[in-house]
C-alpha positions in Angstrom: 0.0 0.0 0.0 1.2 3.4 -0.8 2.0 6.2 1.3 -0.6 7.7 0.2 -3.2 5.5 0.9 -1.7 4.7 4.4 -2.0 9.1 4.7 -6.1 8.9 3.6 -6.9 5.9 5.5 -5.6 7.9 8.8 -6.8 11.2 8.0 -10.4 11.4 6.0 -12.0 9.8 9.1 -10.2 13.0 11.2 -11.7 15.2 8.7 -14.9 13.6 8.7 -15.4 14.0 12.6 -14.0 17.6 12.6 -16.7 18.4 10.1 -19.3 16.5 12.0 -18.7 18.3 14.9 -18.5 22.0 13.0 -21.8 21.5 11.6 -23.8 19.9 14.5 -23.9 16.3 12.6 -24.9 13.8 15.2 -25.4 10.7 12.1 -24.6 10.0 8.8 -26.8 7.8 7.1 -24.3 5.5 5.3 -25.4 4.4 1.3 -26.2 0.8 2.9 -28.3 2.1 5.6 -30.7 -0.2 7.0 -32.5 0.8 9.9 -29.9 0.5 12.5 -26.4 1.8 11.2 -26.1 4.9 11.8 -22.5 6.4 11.5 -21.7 8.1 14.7 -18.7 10.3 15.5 -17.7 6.9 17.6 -18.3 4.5 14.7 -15.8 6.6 12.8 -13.2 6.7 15.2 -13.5 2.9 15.6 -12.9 2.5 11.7 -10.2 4.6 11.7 -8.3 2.6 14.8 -9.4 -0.7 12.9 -8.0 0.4 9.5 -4.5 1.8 11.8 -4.4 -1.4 13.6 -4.3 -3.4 10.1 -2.0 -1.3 8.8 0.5 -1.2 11.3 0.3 -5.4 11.9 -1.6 -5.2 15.3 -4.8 -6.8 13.8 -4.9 -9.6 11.8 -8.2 -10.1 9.6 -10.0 -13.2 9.2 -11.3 -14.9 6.1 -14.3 -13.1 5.0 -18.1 -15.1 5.9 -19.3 -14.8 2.4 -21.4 -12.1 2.7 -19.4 -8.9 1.7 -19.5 -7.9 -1.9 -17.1 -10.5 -3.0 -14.4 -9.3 -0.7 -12.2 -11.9 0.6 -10.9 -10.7 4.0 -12.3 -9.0 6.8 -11.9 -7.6 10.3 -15.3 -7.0 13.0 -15.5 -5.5 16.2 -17.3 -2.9 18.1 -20.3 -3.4 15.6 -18.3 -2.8 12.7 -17.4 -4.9 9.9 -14.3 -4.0 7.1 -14.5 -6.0 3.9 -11.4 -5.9 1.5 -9.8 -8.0 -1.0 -7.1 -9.8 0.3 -5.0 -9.3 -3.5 -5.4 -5.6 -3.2 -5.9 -4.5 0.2 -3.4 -5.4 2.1 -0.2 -6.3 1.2 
């Protein structure tokens, strides 16, 4: 992965919280939405320590359940799930 992509992966969720919290957002409502997922300034802060933890080697993923858009690997806690493909998501 490439610097980068490494630098986005840390900082969009920073931005998105800061923006959140300038504009009195409580919840996004994510494309997938479903009754019960909305995207808290928590949720995002959780993704963003999930994608840091991958990245850095501290969390290993697990073989995805089947159920994720044809992604092969995946990592869930905290009530949140990341789907990627093992060939070009991590390397």
């Amino acid at each position: 992965m490439t610097i980068a992509a490494r630098w986005f992966i840390r900082m969009m969720p920073e931005r998105i919280k800061n923006y959140m919290k300038k504009n009195d957002i409580h919840f996004l409502f994510p494309g997938h939405y479903s009754g019960n997922n909305l995207e808290s300034p928590q949720r995002v802060t959780d993704i963003k320590n999930m994608c840091r933890e991958i990245l850095d080697g501290e969390r290993k993923p697990t073989t995805s359940n089947g159920n994720s858009g044809g992604m092969s690997m995946m990592v869930e806690d905290n009530g949140v799930r990341i789907n990627f493909s093992s060939q070009s998501g991590m390397k």
